[in-house]
DSSP file (Angstrom, degrees, kcal/mol; ACC not computed):
  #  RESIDUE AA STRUCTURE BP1 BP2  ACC     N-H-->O    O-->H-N    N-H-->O    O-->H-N    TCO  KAPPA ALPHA  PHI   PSI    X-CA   Y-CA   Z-CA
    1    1 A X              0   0    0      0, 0.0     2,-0.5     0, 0.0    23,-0.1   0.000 360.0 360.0 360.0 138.8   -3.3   -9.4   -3.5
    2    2 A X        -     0   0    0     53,-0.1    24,-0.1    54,-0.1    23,-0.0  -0.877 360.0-105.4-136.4 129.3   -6.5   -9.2   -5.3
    3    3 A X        -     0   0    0     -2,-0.5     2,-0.2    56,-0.1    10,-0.1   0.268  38.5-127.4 -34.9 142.2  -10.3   -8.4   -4.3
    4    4 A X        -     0   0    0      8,-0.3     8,-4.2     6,-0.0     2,-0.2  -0.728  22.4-146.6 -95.4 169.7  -12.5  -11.6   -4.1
    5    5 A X        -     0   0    0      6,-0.2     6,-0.2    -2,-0.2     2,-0.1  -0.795   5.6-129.7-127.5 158.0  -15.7  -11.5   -6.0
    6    6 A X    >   -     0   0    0      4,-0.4     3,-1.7    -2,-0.2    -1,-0.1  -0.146  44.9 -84.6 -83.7-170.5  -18.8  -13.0   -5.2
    7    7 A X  T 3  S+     0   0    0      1,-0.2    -1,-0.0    -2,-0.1    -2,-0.0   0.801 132.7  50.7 -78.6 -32.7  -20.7  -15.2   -7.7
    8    8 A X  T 3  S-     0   0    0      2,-0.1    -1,-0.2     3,-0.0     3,-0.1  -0.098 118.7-117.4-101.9  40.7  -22.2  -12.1   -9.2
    9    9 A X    <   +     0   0    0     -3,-1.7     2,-0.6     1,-0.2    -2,-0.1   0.230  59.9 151.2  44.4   2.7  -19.0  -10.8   -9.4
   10   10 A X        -     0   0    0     -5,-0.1    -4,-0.4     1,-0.1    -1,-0.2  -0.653  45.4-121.6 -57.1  99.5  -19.2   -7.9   -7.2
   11   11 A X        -     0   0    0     -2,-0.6     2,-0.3    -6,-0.2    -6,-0.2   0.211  15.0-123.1  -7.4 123.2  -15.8   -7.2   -5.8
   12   12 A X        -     0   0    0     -8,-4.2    -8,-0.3     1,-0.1     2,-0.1  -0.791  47.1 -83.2 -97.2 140.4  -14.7   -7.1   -1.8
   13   13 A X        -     0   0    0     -2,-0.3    14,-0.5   -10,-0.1     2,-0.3  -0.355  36.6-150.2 -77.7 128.5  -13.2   -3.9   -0.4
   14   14 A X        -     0   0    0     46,-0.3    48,-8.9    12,-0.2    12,-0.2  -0.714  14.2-171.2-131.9  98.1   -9.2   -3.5   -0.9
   15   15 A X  E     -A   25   0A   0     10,-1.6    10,-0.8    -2,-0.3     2,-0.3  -0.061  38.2 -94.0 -89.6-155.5   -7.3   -1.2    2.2
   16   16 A X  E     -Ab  24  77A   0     60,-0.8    62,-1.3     8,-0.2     8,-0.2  -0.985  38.6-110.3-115.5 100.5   -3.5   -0.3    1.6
   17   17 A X  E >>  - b   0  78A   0      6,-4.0     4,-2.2    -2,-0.3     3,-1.2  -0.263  29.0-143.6 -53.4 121.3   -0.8   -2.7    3.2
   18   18 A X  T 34 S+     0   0    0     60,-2.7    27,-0.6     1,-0.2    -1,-0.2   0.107  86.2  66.2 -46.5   2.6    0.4   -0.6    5.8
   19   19 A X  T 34 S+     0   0    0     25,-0.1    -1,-0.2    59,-0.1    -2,-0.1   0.129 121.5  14.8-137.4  -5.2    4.1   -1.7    5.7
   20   20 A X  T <4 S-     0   0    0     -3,-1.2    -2,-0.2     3,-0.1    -3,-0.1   0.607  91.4-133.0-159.2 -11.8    5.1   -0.4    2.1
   21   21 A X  S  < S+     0   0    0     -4,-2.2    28,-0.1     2,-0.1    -3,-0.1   0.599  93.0  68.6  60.0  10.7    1.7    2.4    1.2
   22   22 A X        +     0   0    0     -5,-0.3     2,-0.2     1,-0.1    -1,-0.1   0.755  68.0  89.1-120.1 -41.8    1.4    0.8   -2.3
   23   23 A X  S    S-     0   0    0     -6,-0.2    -6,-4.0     1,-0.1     2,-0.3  -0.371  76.4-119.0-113.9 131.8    0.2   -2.9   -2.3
   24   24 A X  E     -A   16   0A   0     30,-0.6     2,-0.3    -2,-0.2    -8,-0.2  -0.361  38.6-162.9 -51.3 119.4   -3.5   -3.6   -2.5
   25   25 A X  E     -A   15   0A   0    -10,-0.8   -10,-1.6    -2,-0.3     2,-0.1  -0.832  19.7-121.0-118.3 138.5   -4.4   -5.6    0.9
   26   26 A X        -     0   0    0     -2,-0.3     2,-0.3   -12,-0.2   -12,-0.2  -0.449  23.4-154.7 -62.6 162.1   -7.5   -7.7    1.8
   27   27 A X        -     0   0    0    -14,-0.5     2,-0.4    -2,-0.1    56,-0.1  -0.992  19.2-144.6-135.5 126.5   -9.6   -6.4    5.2
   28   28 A X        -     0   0    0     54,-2.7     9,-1.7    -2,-0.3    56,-0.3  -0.602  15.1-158.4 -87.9 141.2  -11.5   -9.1    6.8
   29   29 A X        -     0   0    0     -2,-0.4     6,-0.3     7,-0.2     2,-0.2  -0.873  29.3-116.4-114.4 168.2  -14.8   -9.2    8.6
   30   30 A X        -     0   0    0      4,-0.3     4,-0.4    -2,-0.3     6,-0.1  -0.620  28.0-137.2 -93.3 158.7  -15.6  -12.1   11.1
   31   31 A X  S    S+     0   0    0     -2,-0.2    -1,-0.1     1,-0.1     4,-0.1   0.613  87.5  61.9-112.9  13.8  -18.4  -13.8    9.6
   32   32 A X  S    S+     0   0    0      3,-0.1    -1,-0.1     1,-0.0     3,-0.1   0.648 118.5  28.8 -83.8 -30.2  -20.9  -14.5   12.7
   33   33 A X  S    S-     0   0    0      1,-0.2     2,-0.7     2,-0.1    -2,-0.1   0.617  96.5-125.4-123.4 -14.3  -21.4  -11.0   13.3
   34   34 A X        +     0   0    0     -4,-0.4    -4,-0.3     1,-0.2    -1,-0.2  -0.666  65.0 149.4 109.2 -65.3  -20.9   -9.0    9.8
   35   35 A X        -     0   0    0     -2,-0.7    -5,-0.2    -6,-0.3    -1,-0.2   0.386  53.8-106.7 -99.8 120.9  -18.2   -7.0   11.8
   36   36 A X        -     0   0    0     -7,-0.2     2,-0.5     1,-0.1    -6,-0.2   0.244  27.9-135.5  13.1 139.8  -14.9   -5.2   10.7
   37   37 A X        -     0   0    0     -9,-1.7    47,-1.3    45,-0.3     2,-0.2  -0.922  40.0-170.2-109.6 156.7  -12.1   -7.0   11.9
   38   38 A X  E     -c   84   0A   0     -2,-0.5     2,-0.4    45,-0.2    47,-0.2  -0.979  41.6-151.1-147.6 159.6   -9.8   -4.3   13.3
   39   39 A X  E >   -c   85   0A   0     45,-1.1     3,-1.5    -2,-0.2     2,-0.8  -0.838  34.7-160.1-103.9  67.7   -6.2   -3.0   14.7
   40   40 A X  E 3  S+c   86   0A   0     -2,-0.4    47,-0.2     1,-0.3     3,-0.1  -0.505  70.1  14.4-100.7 122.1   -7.1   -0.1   17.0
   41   41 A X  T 3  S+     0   0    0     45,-1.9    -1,-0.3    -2,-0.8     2,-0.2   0.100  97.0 108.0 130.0 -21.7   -4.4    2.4   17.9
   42   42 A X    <   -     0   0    0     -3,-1.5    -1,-0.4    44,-0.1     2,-0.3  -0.643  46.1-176.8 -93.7 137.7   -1.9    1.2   15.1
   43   43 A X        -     0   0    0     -2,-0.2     2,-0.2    -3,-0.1     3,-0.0  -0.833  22.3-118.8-122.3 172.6   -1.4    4.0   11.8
   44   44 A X        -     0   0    0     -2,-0.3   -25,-0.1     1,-0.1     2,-0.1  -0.595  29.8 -93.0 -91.9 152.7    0.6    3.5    8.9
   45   45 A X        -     0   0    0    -27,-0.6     2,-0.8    -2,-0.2    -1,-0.1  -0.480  42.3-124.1 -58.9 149.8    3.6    5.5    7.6
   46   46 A X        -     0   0    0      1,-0.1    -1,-0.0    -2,-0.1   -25,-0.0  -0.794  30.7-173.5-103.9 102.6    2.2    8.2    5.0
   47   47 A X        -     0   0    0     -2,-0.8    -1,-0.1     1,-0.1    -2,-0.0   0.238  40.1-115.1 -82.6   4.2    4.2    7.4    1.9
   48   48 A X        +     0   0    0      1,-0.2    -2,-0.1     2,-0.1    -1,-0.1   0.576  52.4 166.9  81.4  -8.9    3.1    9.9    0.3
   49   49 A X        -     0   0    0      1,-0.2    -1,-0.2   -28,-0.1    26,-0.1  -0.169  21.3-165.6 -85.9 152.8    1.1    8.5   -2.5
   50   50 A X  S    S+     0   0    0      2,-0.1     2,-0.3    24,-0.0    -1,-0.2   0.713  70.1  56.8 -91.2  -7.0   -1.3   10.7   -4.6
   51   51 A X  S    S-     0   0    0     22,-0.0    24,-0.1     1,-0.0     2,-0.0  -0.866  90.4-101.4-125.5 162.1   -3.3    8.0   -6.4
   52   52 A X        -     0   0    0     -2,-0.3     2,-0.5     1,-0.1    11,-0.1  -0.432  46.1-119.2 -54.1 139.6   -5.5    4.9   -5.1
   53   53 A X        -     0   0    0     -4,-0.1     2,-0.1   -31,-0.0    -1,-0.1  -0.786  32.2-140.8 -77.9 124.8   -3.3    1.8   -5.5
   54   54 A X        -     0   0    0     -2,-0.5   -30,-0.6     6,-0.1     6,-0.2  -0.416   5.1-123.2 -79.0 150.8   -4.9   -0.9   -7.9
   55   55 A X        -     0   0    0      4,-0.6   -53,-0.1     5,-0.1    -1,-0.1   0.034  47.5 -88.6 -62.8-167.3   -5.1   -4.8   -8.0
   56   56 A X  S    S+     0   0    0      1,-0.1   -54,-0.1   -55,-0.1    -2,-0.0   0.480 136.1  45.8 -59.0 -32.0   -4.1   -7.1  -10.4
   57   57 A X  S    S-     0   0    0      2,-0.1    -1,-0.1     1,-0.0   -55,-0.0   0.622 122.1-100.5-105.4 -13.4   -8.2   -6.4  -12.1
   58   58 A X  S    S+     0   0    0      1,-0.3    -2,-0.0     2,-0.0    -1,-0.0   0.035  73.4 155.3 114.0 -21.5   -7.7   -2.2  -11.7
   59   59 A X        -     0   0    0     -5,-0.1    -4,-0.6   -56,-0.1    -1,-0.3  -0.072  41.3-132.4 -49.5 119.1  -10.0   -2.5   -8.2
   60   60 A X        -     0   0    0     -6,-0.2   -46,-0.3     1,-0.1     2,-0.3  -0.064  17.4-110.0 -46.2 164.9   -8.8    0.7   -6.2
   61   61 A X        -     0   0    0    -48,-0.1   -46,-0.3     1,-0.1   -45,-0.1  -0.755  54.6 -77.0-109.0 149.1   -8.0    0.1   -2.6
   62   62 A X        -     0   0    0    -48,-8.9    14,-1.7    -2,-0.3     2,-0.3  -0.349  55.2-161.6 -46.6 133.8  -11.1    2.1    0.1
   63   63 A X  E     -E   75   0B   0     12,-0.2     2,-0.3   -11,-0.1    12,-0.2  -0.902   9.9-168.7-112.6 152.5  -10.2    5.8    0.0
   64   64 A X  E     -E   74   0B   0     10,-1.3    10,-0.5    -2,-0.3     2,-0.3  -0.955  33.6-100.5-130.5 148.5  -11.6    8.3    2.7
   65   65 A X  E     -E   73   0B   0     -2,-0.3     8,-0.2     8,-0.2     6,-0.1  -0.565  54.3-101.4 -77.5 141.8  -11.5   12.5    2.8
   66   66 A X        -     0   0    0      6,-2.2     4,-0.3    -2,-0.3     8,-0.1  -0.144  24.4-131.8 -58.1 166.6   -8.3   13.5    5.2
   67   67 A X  S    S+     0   0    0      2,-0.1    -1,-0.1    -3,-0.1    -2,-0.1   0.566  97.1  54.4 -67.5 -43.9   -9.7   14.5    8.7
   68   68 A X  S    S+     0   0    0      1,-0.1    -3,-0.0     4,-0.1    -2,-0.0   0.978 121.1  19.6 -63.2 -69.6   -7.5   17.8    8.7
   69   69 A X  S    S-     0   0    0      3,-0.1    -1,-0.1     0, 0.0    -2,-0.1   0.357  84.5-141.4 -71.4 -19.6   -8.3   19.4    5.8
   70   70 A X  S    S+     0   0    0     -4,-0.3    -5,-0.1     2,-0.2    -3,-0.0   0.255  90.6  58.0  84.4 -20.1  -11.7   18.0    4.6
   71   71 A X  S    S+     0   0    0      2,-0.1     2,-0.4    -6,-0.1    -1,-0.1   0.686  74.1 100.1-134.7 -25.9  -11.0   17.9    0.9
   72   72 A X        -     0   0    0      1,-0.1    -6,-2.2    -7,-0.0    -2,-0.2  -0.650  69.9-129.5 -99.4 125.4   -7.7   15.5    0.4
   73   73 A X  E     -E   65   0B   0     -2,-0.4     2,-0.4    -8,-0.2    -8,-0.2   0.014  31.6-173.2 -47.7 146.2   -8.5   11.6   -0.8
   74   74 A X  E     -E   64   0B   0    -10,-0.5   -10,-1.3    -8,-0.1     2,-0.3  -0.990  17.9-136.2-147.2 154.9   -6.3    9.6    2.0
   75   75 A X  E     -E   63   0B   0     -2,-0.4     2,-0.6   -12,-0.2   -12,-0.2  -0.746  26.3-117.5 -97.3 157.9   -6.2    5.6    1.2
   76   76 A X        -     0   0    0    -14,-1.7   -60,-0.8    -2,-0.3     2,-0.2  -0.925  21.2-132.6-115.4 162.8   -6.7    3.4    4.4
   77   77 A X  E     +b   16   0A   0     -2,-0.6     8,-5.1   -62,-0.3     2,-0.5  -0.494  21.3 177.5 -85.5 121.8   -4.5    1.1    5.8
   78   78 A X  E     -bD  17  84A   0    -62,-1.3   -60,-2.7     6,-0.3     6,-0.2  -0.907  26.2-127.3-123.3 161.7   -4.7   -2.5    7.0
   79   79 A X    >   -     0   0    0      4,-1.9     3,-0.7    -2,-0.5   -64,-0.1  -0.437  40.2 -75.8 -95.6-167.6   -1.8   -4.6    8.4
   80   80 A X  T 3  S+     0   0    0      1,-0.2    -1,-0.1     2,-0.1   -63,-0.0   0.117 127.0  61.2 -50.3  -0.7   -0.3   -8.2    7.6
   81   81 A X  T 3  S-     0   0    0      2,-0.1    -1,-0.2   -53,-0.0     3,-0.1   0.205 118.6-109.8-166.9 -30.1   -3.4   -9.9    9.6
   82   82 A X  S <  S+     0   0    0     -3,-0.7   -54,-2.7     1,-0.2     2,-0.5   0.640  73.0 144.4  87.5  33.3   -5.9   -8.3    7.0
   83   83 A X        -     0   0    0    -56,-0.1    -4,-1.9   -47,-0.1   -45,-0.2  -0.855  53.5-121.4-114.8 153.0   -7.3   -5.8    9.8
   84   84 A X  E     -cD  38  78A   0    -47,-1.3   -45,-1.1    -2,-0.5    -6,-0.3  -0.322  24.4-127.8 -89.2 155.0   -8.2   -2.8    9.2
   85   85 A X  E     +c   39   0A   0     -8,-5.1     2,-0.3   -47,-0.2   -45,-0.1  -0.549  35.8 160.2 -95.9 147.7   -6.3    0.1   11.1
   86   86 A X  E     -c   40   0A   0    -47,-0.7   -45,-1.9    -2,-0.2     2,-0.5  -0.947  27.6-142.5-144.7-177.2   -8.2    2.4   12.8
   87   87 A X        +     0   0    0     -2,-0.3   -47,-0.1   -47,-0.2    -2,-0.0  -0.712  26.2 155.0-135.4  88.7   -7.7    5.2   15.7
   88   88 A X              0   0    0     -2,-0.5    -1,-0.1     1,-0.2   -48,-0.0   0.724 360.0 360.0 -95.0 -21.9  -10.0    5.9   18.1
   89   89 A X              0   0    0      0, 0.0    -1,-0.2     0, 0.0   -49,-0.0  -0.020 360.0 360.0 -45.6 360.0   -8.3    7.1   20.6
């Protein structure tokens, strides 16, 4: 899977398919209300990987700093559906 671009080629943000913690996944927004589309309550397995996963064009997948620790890059996760997981709970 690979980021769309806009006309001025700026690039749309690229989660981590949740089902395998390598392959670059689209994340949808609905497009009446700008907002996230999301999965809330569902995580991914942590598969351990130490680097951002790339497209097909080198775009990185969204990275965030770990919750626990403060300092370690963690990639996020979307499912098959293109939403993005979160936990709120």
């Amino acid at each position: 899977m690979e980021a769309k671009r806009d006309e001025n080629r700026i690039t749309t943000i690229l989660a981590t398919l949740n089902t395998d913690g390598v392959t670059p996944n689209l994340v949808y927004v609905d497009p009446t209300n700008h907002s996230l589309c999301v999965d809330n309550g569902t995580t991914g397995s942590d598969f351990g990987t130490k680097n951002a996963p790339r497209d097909g064009n080198r775009k990185t997948v969204m990275m965030a700093v770990s919750s626990s620790d403060g300092v370690t890059p963690v990639e996020l996760y979307s499912d098959n559906l293109y939403n993005l997981l979160i936990q709120s709970t």
